[in-house]
C-alpha positions in Angstrom: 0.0 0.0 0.0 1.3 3.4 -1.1 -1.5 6.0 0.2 -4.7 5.6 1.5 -7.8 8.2 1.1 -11.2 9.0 0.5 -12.5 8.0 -3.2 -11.9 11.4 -4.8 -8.0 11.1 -4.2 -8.1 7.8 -4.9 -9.3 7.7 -8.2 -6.7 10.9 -8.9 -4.0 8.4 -7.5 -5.2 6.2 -10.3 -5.2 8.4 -12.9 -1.4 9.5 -11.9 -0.1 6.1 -12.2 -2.1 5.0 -14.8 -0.3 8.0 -16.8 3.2 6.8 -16.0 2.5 3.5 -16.5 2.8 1.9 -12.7 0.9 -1.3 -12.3 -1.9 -0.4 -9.2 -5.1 -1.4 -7.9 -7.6 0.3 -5.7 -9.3 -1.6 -2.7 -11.8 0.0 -0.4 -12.1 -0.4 3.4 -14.8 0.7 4.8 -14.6 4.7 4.2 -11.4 4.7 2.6 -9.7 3.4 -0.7 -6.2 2.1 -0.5 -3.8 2.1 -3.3 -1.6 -0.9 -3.6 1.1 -1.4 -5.8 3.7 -4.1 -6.4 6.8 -3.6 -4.0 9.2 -3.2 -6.6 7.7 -0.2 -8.0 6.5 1.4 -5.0 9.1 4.0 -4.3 8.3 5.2 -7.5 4.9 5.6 -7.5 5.4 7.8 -4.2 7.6 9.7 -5.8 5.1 10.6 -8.9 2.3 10.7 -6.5 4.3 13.1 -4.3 5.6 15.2 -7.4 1.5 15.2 -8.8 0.5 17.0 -5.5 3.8 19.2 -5.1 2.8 20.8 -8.6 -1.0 20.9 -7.9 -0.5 22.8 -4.6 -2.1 26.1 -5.6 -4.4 24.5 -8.0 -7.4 25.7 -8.4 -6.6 28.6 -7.0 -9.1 30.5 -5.0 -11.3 32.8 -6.3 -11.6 36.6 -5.4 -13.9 37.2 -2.7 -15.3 39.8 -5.0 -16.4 37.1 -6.9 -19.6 36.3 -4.8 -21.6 39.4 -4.6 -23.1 42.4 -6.7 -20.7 41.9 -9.3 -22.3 37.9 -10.2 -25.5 39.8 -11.3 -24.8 39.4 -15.3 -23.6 43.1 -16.5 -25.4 45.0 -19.4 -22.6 44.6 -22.1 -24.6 44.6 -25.0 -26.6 48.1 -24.3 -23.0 49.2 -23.2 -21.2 48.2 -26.3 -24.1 48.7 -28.6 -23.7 52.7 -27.6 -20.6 52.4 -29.8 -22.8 51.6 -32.6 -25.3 54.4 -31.9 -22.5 56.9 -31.9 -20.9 55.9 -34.8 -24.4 56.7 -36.5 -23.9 60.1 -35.4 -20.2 60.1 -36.2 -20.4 58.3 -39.4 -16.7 57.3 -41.0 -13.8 59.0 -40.7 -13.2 61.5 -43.2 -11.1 64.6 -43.7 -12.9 67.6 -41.9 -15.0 66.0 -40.3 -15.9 67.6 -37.1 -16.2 64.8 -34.2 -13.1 62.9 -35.9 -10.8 66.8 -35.5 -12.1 67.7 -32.6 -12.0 63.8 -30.8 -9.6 61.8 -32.3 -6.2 61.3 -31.2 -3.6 64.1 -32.1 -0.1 63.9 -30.5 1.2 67.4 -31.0 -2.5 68.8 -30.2 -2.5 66.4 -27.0 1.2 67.0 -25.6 1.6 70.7 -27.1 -2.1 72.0 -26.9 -2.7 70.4 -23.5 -6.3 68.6 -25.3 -6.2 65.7 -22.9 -9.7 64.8 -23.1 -8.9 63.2 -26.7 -7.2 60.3 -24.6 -10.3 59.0 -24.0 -12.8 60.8 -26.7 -10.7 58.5 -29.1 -12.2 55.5 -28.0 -15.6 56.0 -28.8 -14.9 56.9 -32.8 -14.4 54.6 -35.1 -12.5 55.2 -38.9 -15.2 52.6 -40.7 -17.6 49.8 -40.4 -15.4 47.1 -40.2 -13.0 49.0 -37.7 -16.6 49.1 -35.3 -18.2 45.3 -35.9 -14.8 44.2 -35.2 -14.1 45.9 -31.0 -17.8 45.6 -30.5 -17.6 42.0 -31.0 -14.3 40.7 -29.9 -15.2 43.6 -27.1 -18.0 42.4 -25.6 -16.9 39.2 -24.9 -13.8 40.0 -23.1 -15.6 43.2 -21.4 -18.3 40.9 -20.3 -16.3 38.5 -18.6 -14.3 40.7 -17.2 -17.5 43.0 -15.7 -18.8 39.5 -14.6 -16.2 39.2 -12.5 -15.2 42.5 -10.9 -18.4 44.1 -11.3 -20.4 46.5 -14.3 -19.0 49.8 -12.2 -15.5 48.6 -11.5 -15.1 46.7 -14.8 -15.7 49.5 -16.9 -13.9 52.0 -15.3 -10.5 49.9 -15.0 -11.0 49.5 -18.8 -11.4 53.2 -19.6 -8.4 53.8 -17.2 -6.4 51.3 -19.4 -7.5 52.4 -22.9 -6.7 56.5 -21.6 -3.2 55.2 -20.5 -2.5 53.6 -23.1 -3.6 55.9 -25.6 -1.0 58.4 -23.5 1.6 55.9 -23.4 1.6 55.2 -27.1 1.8 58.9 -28.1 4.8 59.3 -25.4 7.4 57.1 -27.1 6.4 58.1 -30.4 8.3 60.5 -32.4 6.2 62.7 -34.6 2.5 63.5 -35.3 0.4 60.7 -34.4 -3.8 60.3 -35.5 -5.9 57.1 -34.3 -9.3 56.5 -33.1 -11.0 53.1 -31.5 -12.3 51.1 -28.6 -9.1 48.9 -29.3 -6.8 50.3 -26.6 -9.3 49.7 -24.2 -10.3 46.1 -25.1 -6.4 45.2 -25.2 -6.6 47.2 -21.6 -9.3 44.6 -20.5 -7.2 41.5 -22.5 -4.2 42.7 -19.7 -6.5 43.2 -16.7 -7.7 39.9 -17.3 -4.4 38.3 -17.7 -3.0 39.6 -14.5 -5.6 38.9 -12.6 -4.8 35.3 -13.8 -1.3 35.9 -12.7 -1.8 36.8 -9.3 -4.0 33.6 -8.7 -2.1 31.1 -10.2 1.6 29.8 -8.6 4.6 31.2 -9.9 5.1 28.0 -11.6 1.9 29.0 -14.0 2.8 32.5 -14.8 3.6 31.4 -18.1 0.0 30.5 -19.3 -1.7 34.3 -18.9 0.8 35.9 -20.4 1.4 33.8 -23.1 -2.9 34.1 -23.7 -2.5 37.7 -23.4 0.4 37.8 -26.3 -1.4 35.3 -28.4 -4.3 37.7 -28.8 -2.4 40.3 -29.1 -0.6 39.1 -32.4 -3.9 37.0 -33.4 -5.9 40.1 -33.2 -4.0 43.0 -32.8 -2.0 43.2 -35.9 -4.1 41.9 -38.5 -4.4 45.1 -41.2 -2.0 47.8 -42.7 -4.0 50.5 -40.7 -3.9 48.9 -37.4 -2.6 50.5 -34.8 0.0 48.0 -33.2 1.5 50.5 -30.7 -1.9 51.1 -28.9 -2.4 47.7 -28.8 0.6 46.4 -27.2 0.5 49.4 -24.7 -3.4 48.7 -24.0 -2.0 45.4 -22.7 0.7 46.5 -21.1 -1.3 49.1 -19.0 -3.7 46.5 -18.1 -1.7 43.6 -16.7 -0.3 45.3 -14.3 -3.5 47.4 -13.0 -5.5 44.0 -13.4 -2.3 42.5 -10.9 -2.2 45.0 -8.3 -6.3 44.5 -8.0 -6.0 41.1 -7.5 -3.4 41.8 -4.4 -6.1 43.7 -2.9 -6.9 42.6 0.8 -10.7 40.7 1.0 -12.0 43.4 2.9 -11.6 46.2 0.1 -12.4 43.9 -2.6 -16.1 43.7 -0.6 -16.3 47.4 -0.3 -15.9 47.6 -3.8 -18.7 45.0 -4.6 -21.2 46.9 -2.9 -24.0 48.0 -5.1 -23.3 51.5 -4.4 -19.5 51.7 -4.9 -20.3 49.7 -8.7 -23.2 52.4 -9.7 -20.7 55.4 -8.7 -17.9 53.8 -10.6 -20.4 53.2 -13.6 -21.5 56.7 -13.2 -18.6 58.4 -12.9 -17.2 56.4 -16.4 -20.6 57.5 -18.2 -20.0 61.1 -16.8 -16.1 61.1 -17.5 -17.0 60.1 -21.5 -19.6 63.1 -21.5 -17.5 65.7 -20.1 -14.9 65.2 -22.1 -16.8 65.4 -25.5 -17.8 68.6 -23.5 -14.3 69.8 -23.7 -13.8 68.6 -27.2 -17.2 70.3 -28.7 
């Protein structure tokens, strides 16, 4: 006999050494299963056993306690991200002159010389053509409502508009020249990061790996597919976000329930909604 255990471990014990090949049987006594293997190949099987549950030790990892309140509600995404839509009908296509697209859309020189900072964020709301649009509303919603599933409609959006504005500034900073873009983009790259470093702070060191290798994935897979794309906000959406997405998850329990509360969620969600319209304000 090599371990002994309730039926759950016992059958994982199975599995284990049925994947290394290690002759085993499983016998039960009363409550508990033993696993017997031949005494030749015992030390062995301890060893792989042993090795199983060393590498398993944070696995699954817990969940945020932010996880089981307000937030689990499901979040209106598609009203959210269908406002995109209902602004681009106002907006229509970018074209030279026209006035939402020069008065909203990213300028570097007017930004960092003209001190217009409200385009950081104006930006992401206009869109250069159809496809630009159908494209971050769908690939959008999906990660926004996972992510707004998780942390909550109020907190959710405003971490992603904090990431899109940042990265939108830290894109223009190491660029040299005059620089135009528009698009929800930046910001759904920003929630791509948050989400990855959320998974980085759960998961052991061991698995840091996986996140950020998602995280890159999507960001060649979808990031970099046309001549027009802007590559630079992308990359810097994600960088913003990991780390933002990180330090959340490092939160103590205690403030990640404050920020649950129903009340906290409707200010953030307020204060997004009234961030976006005060800065078109500015711009108009």
């Amino acid at each position: 006999m090599i371990a002994t255990g309730n039926g759950e471990e016992s059958w994982l014990w199975s599995l284990v050494l049925e994947s290394v090949a290690i002759p085993h049987r499983l016998e039960r006594h009363g409550d508990d299963w033993r696993c017997l293997t031949p005494v030749a190949v015992a030390d062995e099987a301890r060893r792989q056993l042993a090795s199983f549950a060393d590498e398993n030790r944070d696995w699954p990892p817990p969940p945020l306690a932010i996880e089981h309140g307000w937030n689990h509600r499901q979040p209106p995404t598609l009203p959210m991200m269908g406002a995109l839509l209902v602004f681009y009908a106002v907006t229509g296509p970018w074209q030279e002159g026209g006035s939402w697209f020069s008065q909203g859309a990213i300028d570097s020189v007017r930004i960092l010389d003209g001190g217009e900072w409200w385009r950081l964020l104006t930006a992401l709301t206009l869109h250069a053509d159809p496809v630009h649009l159908v494209g971050n509303v769908c690939f959008g919603s999906v990660l926004v409502h996972f992510l707004c599933k998780r942390l909550g409609v109020g907190l959710g959006w405003f971490l992603i508009l904090c990431a899109g504005v940042l990265g939108n500034l830290a894109n223009i900073l190491i660029r040299a020249g005059a620089h135009h873009a528009v698009g929800f983009s930046t910001a759904v790259f920003g929630a791509v990061g948050i989400l990855c470093g959320l998974a980085l702070q759960l998961r052991s060191r061991r698995g840091v790996l996986l996140p950020l290798g998602g995280g890159a994935s999507l960001l060649a897979l979808l990031g970099a597919g046309a001549e027009q794309t802007d590559l630079g906000a992308h990359f810097w959406g994600l960088a913003v976000g990991m780390p933002m997405g990180w330090l959340f998850a490092r939160l103590p329990d205690r403030y990640l329930r404050r920020v649950d509360a129903a009340a906290v969620q409707a200010v953030l969600l307020c204060a997004c909604i009234v961030a976006v319209w005060g800065c078109w304000r500015l711009a108009r």
